[in-house]
MARLUM-259992 format. One record per residue (C-alpha): chain; x, y, z; residue number from 1. Coordinates in steps of 0.05 Angstrom, whole numbers, always signed. Layout:
+----+--------+--------+--------+-----+
: ch :   east :  north :     up :   i :
+----+--------+--------+--------+-----+
:  A :      X :      Y :      Z : NUM :
...
+----+--------+--------+--------+-----+
//
This chain:
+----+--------+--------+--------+-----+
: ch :   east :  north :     up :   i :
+----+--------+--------+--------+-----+
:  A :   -604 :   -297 :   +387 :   1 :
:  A :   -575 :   -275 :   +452 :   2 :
:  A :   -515 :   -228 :   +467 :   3 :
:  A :   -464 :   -292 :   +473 :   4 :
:  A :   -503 :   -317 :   +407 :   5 :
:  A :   -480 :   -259 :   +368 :   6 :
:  A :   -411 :   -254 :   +394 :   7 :
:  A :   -404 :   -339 :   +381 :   8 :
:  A :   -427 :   -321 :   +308 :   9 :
:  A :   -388 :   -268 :   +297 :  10 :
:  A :   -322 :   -295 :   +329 :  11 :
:  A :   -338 :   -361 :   +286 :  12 :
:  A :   -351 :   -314 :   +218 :  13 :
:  A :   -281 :   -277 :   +238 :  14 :
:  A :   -247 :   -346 :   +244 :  15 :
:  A :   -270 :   -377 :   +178 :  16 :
:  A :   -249 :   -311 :   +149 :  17 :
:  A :   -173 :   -317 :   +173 :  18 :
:  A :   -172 :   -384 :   +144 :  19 :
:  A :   -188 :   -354 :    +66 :  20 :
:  A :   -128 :   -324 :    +34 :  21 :
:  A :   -126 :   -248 :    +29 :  22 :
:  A :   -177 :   -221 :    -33 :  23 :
:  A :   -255 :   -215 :    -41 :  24 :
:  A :   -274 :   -272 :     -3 :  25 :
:  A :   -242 :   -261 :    +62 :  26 :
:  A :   -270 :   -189 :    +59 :  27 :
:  A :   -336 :   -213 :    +40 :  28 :
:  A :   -333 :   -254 :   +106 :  29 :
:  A :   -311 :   -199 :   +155 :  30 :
:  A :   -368 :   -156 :   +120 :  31 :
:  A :   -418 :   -206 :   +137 :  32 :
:  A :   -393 :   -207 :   +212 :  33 :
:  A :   -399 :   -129 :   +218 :  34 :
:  A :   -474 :   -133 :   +194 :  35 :
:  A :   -501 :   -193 :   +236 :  36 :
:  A :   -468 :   -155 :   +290 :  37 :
:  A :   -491 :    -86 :   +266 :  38 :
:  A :   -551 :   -121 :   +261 :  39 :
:  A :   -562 :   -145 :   +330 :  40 :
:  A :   -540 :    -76 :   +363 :  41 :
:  A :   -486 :   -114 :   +395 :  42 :
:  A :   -420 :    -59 :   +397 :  43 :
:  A :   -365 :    -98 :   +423 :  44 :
:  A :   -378 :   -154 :   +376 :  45 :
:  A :   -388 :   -106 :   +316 :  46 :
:  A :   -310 :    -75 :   +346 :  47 :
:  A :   -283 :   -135 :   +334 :  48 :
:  A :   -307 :   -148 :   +273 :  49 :
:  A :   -294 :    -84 :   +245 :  50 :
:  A :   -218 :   -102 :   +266 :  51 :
:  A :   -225 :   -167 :   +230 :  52 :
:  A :   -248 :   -126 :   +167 :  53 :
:  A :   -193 :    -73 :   +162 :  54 :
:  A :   -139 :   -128 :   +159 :  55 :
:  A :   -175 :   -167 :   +112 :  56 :
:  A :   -180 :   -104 :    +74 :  57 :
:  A :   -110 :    -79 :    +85 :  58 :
:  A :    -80 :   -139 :    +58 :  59 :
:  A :   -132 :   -160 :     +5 :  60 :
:  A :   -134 :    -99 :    -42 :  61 :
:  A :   -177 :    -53 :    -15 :  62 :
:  A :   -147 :    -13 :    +39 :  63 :
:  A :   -198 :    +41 :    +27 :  64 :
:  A :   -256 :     -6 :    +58 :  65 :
:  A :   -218 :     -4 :   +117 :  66 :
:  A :   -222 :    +66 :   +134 :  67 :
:  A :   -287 :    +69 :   +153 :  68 :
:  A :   -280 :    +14 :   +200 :  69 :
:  A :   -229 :    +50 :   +227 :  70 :
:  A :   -262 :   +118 :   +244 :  71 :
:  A :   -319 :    +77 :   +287 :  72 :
:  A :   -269 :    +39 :   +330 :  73 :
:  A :   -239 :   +102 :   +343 :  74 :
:  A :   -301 :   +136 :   +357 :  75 :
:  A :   -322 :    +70 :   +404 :  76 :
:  A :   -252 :    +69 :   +445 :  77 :
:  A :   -253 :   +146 :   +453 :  78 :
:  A :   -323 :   +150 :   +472 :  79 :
:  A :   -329 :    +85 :   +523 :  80 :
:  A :   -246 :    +72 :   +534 :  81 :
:  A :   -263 :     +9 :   +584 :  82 :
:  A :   -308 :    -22 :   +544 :  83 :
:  A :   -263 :    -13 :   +476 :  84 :
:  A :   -193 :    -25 :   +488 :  85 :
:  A :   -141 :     +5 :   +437 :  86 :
:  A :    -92 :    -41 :   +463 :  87 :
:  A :   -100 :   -125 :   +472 :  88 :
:  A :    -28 :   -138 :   +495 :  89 :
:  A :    -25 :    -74 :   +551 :  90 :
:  A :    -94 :   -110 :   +566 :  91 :
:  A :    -57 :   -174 :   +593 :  92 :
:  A :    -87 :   -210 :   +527 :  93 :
:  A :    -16 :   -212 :   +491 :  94 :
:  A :     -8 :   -198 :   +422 :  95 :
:  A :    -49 :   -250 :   +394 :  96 :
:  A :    -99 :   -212 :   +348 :  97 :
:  A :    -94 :   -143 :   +328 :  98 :
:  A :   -119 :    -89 :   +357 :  99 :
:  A :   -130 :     -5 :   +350 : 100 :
:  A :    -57 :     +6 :   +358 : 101 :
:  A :    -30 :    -39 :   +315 : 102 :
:  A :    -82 :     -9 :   +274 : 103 :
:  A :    -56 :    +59 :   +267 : 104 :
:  A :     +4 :    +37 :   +234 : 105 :
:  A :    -33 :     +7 :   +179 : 106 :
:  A :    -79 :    +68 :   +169 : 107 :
:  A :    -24 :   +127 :   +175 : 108 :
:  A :    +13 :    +87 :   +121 : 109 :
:  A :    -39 :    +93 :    +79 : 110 :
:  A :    -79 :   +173 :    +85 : 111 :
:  A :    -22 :   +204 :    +40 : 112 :
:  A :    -44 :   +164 :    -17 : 113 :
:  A :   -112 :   +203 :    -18 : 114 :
:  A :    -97 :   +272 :    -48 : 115 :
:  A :   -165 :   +297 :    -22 : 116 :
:  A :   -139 :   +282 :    +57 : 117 :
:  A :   -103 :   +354 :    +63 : 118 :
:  A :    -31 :   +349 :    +98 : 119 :
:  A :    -51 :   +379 :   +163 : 120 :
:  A :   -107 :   +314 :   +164 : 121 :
:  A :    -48 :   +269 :   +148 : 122 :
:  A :    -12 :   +305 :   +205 : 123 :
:  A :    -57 :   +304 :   +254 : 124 :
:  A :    -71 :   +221 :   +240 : 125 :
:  A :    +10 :   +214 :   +260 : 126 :
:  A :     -4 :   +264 :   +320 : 127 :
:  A :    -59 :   +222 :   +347 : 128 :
:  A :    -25 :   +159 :   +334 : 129 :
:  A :    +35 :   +185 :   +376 : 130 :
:  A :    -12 :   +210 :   +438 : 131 :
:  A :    -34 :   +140 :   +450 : 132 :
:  A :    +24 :   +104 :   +429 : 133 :
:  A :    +48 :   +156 :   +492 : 134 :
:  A :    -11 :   +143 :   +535 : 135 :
:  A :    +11 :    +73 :   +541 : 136 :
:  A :    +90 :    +81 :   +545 : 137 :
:  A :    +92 :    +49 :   +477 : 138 :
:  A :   +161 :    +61 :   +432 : 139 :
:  A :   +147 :   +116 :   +383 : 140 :
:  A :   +183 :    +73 :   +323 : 141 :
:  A :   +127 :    +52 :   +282 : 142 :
:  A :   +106 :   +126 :   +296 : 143 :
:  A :   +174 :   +154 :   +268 : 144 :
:  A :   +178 :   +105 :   +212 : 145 :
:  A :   +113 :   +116 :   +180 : 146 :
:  A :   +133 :   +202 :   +187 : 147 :
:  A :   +190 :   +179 :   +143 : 148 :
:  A :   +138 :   +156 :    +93 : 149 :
:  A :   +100 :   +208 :    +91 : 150 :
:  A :   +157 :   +259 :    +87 : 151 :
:  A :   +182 :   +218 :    +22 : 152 :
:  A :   +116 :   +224 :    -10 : 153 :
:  A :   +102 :   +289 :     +3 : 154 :
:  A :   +161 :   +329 :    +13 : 155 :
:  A :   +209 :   +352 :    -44 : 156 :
:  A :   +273 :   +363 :     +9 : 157 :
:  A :   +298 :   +305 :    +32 : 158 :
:  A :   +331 :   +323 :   +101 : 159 :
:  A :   +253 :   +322 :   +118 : 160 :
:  A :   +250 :   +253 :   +112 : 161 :
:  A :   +325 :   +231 :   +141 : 162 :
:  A :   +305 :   +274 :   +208 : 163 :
:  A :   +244 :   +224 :   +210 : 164 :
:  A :   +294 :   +171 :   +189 : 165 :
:  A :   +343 :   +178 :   +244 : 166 :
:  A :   +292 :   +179 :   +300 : 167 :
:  A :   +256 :   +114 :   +279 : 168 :
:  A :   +325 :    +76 :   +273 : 169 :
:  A :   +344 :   +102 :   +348 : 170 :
:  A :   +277 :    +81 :   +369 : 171 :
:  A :   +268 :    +22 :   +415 : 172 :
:  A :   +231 :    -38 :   +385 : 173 :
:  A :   +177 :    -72 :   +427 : 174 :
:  A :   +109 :   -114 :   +411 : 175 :
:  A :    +81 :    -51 :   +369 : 176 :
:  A :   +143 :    -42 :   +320 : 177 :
:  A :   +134 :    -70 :   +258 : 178 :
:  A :   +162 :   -136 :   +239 : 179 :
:  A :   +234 :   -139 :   +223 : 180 :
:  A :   +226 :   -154 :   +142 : 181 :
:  A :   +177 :    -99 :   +136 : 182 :
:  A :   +227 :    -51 :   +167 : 183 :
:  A :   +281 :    -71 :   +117 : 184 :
:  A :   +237 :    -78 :    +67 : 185 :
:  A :   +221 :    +11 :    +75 : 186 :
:  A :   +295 :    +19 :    +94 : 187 :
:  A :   +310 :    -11 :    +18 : 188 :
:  A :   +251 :    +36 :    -10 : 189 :
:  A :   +281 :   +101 :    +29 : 190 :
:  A :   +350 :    +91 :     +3 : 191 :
:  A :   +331 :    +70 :    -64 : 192 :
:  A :   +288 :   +138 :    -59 : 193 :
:  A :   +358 :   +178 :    -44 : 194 :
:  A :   +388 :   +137 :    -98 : 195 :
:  A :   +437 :    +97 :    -51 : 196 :
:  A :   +436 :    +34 :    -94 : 197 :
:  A :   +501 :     +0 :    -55 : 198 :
:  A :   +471 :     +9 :    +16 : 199 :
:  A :   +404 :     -9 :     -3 : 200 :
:  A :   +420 :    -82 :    -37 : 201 :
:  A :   +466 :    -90 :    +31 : 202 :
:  A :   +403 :    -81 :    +68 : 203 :
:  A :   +363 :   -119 :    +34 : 204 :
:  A :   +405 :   -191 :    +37 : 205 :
:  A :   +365 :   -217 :    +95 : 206 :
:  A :   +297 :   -204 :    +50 : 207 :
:  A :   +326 :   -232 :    -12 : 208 :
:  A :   +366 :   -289 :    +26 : 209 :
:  A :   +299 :   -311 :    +53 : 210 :
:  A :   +317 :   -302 :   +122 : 211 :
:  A :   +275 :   -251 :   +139 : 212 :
:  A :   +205 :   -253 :   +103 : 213 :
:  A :   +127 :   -229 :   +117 : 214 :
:  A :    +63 :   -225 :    +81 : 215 :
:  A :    +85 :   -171 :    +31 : 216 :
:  A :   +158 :   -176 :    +32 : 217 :
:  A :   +199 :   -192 :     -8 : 218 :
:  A :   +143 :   -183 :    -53 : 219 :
:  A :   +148 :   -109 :    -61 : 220 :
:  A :   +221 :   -110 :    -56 : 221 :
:  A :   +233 :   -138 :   -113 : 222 :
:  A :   +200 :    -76 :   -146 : 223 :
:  A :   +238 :    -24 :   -104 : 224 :
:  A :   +307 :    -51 :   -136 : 225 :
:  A :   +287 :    -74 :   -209 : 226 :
:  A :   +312 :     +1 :   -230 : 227 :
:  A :   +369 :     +4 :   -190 : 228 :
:  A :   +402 :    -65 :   -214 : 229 :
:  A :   +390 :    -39 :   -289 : 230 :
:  A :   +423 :    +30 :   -272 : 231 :
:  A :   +481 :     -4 :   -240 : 232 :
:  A :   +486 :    -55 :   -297 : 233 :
:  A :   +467 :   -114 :   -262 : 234 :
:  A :   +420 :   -143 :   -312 : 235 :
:  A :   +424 :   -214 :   -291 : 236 :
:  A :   +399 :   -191 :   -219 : 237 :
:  A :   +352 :   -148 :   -246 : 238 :
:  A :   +323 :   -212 :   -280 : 239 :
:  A :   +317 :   -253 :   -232 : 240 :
:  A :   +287 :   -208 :   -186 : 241 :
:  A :   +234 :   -191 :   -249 : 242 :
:  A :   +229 :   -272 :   -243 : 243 :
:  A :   +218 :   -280 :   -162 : 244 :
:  A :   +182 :   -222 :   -157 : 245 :
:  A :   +128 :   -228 :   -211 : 246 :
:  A :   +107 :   -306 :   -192 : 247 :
:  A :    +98 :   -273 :   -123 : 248 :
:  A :    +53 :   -210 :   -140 : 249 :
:  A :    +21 :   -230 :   -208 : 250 :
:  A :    -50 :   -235 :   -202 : 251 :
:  A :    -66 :   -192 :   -140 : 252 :
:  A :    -99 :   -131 :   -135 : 253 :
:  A :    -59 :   -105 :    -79 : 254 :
:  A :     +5 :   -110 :   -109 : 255 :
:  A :    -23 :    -67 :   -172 : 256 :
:  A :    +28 :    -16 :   -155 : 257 :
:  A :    +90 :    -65 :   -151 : 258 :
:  A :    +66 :    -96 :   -218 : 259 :
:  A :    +72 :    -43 :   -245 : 260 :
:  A :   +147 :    -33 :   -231 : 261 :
:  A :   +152 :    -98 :   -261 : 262 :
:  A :   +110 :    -70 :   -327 : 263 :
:  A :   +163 :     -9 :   -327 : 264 :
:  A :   +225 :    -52 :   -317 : 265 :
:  A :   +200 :   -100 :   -378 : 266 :
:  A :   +188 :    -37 :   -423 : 267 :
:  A :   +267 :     -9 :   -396 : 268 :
:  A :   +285 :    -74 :   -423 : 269 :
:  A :   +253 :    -80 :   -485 : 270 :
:  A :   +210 :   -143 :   -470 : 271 :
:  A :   +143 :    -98 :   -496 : 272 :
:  A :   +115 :   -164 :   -519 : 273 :
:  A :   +103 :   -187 :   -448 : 274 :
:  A :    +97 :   -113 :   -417 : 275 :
:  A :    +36 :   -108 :   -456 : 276 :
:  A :     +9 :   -171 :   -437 : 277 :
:  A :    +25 :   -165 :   -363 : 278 :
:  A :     -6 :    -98 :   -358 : 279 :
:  A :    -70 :   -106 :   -394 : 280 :
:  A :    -76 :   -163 :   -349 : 281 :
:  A :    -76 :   -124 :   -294 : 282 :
:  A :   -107 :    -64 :   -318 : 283 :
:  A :   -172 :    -81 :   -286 : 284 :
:  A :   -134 :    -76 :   -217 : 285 :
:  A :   -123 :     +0 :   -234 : 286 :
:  A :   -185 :    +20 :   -267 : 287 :
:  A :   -240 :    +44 :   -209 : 288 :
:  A :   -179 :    +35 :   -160 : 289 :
:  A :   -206 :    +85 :    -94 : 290 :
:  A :   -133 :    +87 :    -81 : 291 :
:  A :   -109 :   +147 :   -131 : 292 :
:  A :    -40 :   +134 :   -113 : 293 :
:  A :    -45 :    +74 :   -148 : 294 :
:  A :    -82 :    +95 :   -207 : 295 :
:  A :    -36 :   +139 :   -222 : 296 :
:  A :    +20 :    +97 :   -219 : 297 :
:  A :     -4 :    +44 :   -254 : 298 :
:  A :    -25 :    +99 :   -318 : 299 :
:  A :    +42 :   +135 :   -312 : 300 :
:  A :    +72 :    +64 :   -329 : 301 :
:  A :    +15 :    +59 :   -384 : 302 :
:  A :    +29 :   +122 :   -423 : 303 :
:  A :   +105 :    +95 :   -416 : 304 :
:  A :    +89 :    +35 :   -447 : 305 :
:  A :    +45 :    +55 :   -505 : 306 :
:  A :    +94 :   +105 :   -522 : 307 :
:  A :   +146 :    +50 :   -534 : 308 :
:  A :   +107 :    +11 :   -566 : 309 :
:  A :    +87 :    +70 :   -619 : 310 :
:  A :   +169 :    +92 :   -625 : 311 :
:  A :   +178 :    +19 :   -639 : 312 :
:  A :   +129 :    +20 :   -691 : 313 :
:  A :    +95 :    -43 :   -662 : 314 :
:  A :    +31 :    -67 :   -686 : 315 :
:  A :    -17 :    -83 :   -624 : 316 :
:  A :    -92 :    -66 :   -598 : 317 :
:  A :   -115 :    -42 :   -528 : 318 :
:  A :   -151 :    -92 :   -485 : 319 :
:  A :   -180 :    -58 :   -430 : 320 :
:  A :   -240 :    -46 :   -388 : 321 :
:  A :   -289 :     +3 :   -412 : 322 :
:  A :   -291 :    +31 :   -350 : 323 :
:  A :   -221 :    +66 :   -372 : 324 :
:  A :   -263 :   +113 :   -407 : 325 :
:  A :   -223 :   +112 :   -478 : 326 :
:  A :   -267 :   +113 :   -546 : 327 :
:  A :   -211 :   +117 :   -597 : 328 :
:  A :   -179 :    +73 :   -645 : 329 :
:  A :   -159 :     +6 :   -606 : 330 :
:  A :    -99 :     +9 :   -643 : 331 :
:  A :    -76 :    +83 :   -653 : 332 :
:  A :    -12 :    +66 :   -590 : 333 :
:  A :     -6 :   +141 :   -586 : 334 :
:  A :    -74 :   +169 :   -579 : 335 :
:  A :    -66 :   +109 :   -519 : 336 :
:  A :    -11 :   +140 :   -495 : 337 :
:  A :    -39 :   +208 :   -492 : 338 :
:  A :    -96 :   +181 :   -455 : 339 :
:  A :    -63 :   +151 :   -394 : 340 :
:  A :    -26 :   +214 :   -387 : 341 :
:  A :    -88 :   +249 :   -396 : 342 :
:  A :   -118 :   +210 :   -339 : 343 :
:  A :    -67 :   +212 :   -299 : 344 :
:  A :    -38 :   +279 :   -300 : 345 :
:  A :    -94 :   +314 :   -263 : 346 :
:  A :    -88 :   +267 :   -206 : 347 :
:  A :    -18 :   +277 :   -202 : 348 :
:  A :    -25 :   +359 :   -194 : 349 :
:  A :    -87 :   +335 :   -149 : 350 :
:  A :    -26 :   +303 :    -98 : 351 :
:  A :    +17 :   +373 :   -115 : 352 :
:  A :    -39 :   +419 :    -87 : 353 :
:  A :    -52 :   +384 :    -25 : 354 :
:  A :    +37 :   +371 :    -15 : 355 :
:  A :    +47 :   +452 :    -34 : 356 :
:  A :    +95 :   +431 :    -87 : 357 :
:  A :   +104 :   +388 :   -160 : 358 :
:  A :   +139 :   +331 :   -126 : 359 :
:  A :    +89 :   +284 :   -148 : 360 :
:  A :    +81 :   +308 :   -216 : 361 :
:  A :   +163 :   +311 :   -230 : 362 :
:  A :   +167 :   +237 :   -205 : 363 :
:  A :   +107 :   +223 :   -255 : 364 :
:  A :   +148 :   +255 :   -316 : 365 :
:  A :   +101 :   +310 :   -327 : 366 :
:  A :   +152 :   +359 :   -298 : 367 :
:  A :   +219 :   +367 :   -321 : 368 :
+----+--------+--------+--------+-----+
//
């Protein structure tokens, strides 16, 4: 095939994959594009495709796959910057695909949930991502808000996180910010953090009016305020944010994390019947997860819920994969328990050593 052979294949793999919903398949596609271009030696068709493939990624349950990608666009744009442009829209192309900026945002939201990437890594990501969001007189927003992230999961004091907080809100929006119900949608997960239950279901009415809305909100909103309307004694809210949420998120590996909320908020309540059914169901989603973040989540919420279901004196038995590793009685709920927190207690002071501190491990329980 010749060069404009490859680049017709490759742009016509990349379109049939943005027609599959986000999961395997779309992923599967994008992979296929990187190799035929990989394949043919052909660099600015393998960039593009390699773009294609972290989205597809991003959005489909394995963000991890997307990393990779990642590092070799990098390399490409920094090595031959006219050939590889970080930026479409500064390009005159407009913002109608995504590009290496747009990028960033995804990727810097995503290195503090590897405990192995030290801080200063995770630092120096956000540092990068700010020199070329500078380079190109881009607002530093997205920059600022993702800071904020990283601050609340890695720093115990929260004034590190409102000083990152205050500068993203004064920050100018343009084409690189991140779409409004996103930016709500981490507004409600920051003040639910700092335990300002009021101001964040104020913020959230545009997300759970349906007025504002994206590709994973209000999906994971509903998770970030199932707690807070039980605390505050709104049950009936809490319900019927259990009920919109979970026919939005069940069944999807990427939302393992939020499914988990709605596993913990089911066990709060009592329903251990259908806890236990909803997370063995999704168990596979955690088990060989590359994210550890959301491993440990998801087995924090497991050692909950088998410990409530052995103080309740329940009768039940363990479906799981075998790749979980446990080879006791299916039915012994505590020797269960102990295992998830077993599993997932070593990851958690995995996240302390690389933060400098046990904020991981208090959120987890295994710190008073």
């Amino acid at each position: 095939m010749t060069t404009e052979d490859i680049q017709d294949r490759v742009d016509a793999l990349l379109e049939e994959a943005d027609k599959l919903d986000y999961g395997p398949e779309r992923i599967a596609k994008c992979e296929e594009a990187v190799r035929l271009a990989d394949e043919a030696k052909h660099d600015v068709a393998a960039y593009d495709a390699r773009l294609g493939l972290i989205q597809a990624a991003v959005f489909g349950g394995w963000p991890e796959k997307g990393l990779v990608a990642f590092g070799w666009c990098v390399a490409k744009v920094d090595a031959e910057p006219e050939r590889f442009r970080e930026s479409r829209a500064l390009a005159g192309f407009g913002m109608l695909g995504i590009d290496l900026l747009w990028v960033y945002k995804w990727m810097t939201l995503q290195v503090p949930w590897y405990p192995q990437l030290a801080r200063k890594q995770i630092d120096e990501t956000l540092d990068d991502m700010e020199r070329r969001y500078r380079k190109h007189g881009l607002s530093l927003r997205p920059v600022h808000m993702n800071r904020t992230r990283v601050a609340q999961e890695c720093d115990p004091d929260p004034a590190a996180a409102k000083a990152h907080y205050d500068k993203w809100q004064w920050a100018l929006r343009d084409d690189y910010a991140d779409c409004e119900a996103c930016e709500i949608s981490f507004r409600v997960d920051y003040l639910v953090e700092r335990k300002e239950y009021e101001r964040a279901f104020e913020v959230a009415k545009p997300l759970l009016s349906g007025a504002k809305k994206c590709a994973e909100v209000p999906h994971v909103t509903y998770g970030y305020l199932l707690a807070p309307a039980r605390e505050l004694g709104l049950d009936e809210l809490a319900e019927s944010f259990s009920s919109k949420g979970l026919a939005l998120v069940e069944g999807q590996r990427d939302f393992v994390a939020t499914t988990g909320q709605h596993v913990a908020h089911l066990v709060a309540r009592g329903d251990l019947d259908r806890a236990l059914e909803l997370f063995e169901r999704h168990l596979p989603f955690a088990v060989g997860n590359r994210i550890p973040k959301r491993v440990l989540d998801y087995y924090v919420v497991g050692r909950d819920l088998f410990t409530a279901l052995a103080d309740a004196g329940r009768d039940a038995t363990l479906r799981a994969p075998k790749e979980l590793g446990y080879r006791g009685d299916p039915k012994d709920l505590r020797a269960i328990a102990t295992h998830f927190a077993t599993e997932a207690k070593p990851i958690a002071a995995k996240f302390d050593a690389r933060n400098g501190n046990d904020l991981v491990s208090r959120r987890a329980g295994f710190v008073g």
